[in-house]
GUFI-66030 format. One record per residue (C-alpha): residue in one letter; x, y, z. Coordinates in nm, 4 decimals. Example, Ala and Ser with C-alpha at 12.3 -4.5 7.8 and 13.67 -1.06 7.14 Angstrom:
# GUFI-66030
<node resn="a" xx="1.2300" yy="-0.4500" zz="0.7800"/>
<node resn="s" xx="1.3670" yy="-0.1060" zz="0.7140"/>
***
This chain:
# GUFI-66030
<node resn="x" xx="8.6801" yy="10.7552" zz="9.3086"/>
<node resn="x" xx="8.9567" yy="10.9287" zz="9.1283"/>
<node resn="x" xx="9.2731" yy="11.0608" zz="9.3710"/>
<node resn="x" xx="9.5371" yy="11.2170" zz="9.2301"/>
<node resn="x" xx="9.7944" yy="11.5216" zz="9.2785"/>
<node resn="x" xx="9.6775" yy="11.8031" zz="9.1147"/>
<node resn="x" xx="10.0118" yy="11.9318" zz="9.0315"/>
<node resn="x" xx="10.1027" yy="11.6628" zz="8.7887"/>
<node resn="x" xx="9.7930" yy="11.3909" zz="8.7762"/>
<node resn="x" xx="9.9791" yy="11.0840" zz="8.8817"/>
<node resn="x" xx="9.7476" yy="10.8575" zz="9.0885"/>
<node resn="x" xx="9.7876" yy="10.8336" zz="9.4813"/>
<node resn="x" xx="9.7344" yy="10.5574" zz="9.6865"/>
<node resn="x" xx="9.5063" yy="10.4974" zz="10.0029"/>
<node resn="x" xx="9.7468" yy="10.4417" zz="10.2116"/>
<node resn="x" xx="9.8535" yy="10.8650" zz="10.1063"/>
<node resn="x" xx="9.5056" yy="10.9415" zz="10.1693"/>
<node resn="x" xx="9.5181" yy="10.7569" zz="10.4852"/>
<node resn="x" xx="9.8501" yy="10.9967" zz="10.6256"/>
<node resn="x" xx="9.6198" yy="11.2498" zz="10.6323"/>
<node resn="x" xx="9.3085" yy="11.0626" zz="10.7669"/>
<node resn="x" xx="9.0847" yy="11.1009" zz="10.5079"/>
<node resn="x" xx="8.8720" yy="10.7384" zz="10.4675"/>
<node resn="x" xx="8.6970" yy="10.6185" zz="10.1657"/>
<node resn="x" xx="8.5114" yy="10.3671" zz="10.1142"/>
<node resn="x" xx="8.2703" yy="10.2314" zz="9.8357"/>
<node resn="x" xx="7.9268" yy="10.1167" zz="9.9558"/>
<node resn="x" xx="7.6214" yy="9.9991" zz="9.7296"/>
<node resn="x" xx="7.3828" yy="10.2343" zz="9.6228"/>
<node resn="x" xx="7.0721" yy="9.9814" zz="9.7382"/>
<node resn="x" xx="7.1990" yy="9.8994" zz="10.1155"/>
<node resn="x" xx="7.4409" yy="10.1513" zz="10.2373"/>
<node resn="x" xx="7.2588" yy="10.2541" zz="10.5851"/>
<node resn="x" xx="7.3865" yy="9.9617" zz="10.7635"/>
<node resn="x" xx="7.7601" yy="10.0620" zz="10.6678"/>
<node resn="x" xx="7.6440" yy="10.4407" zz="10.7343"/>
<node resn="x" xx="7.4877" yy="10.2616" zz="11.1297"/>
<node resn="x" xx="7.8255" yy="10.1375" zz="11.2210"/>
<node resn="x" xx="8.0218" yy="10.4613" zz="11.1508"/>
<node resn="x" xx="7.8064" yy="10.6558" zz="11.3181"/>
<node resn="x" xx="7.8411" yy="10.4465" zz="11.6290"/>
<node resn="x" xx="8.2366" yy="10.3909" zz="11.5947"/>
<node resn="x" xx="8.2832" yy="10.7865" zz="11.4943"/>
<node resn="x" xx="8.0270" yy="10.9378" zz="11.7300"/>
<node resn="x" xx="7.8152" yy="11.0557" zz="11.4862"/>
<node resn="x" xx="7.4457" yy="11.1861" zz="11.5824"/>
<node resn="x" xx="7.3159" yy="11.3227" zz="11.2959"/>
<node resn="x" xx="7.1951" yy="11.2097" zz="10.9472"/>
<node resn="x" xx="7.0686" yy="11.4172" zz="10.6382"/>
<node resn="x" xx="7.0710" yy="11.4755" zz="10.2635"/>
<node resn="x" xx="7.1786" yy="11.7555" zz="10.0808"/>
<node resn="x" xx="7.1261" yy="11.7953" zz="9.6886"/>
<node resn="x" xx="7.2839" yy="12.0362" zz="9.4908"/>
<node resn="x" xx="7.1353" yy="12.0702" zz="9.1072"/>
<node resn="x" xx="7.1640" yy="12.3038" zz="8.8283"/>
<node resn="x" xx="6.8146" yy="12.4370" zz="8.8341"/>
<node resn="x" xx="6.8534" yy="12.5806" zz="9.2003"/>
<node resn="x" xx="6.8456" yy="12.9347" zz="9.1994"/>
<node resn="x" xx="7.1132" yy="13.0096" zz="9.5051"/>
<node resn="x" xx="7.3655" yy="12.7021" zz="9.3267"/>
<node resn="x" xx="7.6435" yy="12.9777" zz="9.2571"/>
<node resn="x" xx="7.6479" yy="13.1025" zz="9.5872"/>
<node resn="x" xx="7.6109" yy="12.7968" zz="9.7612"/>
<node resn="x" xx="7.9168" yy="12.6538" zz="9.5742"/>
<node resn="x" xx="8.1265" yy="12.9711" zz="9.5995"/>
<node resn="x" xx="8.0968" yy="12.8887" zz="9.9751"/>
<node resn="x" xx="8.3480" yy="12.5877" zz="9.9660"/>
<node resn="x" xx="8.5564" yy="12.6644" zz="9.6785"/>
<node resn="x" xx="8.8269" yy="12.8696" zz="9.8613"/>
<node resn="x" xx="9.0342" yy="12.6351" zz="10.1046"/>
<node resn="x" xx="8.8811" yy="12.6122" zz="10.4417"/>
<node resn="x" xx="8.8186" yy="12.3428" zz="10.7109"/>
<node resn="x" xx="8.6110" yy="12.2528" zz="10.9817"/>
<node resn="x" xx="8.5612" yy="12.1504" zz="11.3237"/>
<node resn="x" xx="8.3696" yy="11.8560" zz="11.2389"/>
<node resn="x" xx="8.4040" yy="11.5575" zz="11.0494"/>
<node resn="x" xx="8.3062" yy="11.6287" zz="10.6487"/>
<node resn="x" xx="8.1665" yy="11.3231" zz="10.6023"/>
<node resn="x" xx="7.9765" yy="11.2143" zz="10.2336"/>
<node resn="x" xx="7.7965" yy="10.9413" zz="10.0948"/>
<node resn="x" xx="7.7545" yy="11.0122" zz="9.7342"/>
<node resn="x" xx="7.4164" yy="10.8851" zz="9.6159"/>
<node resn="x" xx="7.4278" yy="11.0356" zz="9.2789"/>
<node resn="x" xx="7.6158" yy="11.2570" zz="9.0657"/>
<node resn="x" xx="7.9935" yy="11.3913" zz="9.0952"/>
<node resn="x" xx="8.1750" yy="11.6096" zz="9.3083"/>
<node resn="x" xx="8.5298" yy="11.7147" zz="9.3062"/>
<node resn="x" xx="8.7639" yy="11.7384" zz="9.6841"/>
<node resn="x" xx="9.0998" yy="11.8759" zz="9.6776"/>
<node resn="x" xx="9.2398" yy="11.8259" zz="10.0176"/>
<node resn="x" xx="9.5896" yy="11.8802" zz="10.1223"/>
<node resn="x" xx="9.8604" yy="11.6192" zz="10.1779"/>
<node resn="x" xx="10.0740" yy="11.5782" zz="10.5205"/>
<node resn="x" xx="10.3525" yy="11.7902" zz="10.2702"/>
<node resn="x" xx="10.1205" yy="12.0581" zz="10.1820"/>
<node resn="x" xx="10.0435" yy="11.9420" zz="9.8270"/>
<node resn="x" xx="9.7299" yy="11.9246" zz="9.6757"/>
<node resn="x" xx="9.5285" yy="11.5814" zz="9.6511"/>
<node resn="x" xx="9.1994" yy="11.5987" zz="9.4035"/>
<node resn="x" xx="8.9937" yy="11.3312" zz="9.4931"/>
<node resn="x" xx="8.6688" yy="11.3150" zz="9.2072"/>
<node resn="x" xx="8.3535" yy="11.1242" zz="9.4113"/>
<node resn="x" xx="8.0983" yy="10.9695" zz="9.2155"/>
<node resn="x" xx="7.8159" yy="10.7495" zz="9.3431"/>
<node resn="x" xx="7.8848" yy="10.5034" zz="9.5906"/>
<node resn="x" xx="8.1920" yy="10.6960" zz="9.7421"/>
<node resn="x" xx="8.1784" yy="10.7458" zz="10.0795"/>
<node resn="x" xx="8.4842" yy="11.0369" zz="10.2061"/>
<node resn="x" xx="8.5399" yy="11.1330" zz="10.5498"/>
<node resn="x" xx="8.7550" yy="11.4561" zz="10.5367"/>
<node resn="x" xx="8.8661" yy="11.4728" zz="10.8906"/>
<node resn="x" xx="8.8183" yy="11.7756" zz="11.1335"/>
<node resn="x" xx="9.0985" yy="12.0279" zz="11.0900"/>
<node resn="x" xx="9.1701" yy="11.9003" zz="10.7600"/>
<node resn="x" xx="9.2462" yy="12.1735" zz="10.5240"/>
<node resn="x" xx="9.0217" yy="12.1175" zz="10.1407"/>
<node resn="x" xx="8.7853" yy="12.3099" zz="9.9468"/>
<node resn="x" xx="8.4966" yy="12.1631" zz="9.7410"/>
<node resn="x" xx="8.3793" yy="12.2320" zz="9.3712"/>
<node resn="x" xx="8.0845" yy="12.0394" zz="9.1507"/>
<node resn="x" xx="8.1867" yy="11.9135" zz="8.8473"/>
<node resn="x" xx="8.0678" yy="12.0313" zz="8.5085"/>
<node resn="x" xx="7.7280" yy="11.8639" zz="8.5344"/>
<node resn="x" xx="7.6831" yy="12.0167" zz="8.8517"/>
<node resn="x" xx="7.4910" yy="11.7831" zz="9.0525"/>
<node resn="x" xx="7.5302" yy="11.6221" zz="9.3536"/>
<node resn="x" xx="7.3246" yy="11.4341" zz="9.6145"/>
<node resn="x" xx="7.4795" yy="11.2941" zz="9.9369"/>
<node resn="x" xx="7.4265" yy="11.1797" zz="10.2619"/>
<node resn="x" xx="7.5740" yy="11.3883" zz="10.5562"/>
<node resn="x" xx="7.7054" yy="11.2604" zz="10.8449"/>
<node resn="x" xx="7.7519" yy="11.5078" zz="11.1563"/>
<node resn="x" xx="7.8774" yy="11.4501" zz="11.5334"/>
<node resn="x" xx="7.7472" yy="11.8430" zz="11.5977"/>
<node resn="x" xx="7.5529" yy="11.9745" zz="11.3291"/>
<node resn="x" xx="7.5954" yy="12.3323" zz="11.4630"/>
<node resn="x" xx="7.9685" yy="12.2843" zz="11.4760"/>
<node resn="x" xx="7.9931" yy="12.2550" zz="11.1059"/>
<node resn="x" xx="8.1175" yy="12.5784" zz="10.9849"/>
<node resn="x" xx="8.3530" yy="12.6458" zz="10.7136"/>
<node resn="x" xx="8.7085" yy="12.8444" zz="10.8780"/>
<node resn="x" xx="8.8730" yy="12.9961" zz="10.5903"/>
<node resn="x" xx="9.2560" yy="12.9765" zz="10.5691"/>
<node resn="x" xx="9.4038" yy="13.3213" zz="10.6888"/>
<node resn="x" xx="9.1198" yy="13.3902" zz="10.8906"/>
***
């Protein structure tokens, strides 16, 4: 994973991402559920799926357009990249912009009430695994709303 400030590109530490409680974590590709077990039972989480997004799905742009303006949720965001690349840009304790670029074997937790917003990169393709304490409480809230 790639973190930086979008503002001016210079790197930021975990310990920034941590301020905000946003967790990362790199897990291998071939035997990630028992890492994915233990959060669940530490975090509270009940519910496990996969979402993919790919080029050739016909709804892609308006699927995407749903996360690209800055928005949070009630819930967790939690990802385990299993293949391709997505870009997060979440906002720092100070308001700034942090771009964090996921790749396989990234696992995020954005935390609830965590402002962000969510974009695919140019090969846009992604496949994670989703983490949820309430599935039905995981609703985008648009800033301004």
């Amino acid at each position: 994973m790639r973190v930086s400030w979008l503002d001016n590109d210079a790197e930021i530490s975990e310990a920034e991402l941590g301020r905000v409680g946003v967790l990362h974590q790199r897990l291998p590709l071939d035997d990630y559920q028992g890492a994915l077990d233990r959060l669940k039972a530490e975090r509270g989480y009940v519910a496990q799926d996969i979402v993919e997004l790919r080029p050739d799905m016909p709804n892609l742009a308006a699927v995407c357009d749903k996360f690209k303006d800055e928005h949070l949720h009630r819930d967790d965001e939690v990802r385990f990249v299993l293949a391709g690349a997505g870009v997060f840009d979440i906002r720092s304790a100070e308001g700034r912009w942090m771009r964090l670029e996921v790749e396989a074997s990234d696992l995020i937790v954005v935390p609830a009430d965590l402002y962000h917003r969510f974009f695919l990169t140019d090969r846009q393709e992604i496949r994670c695994v989703r983490l949820f304490k309430d599935a039905a409480g995981w609703v985008p809230e648009y800033r301004g709303e």
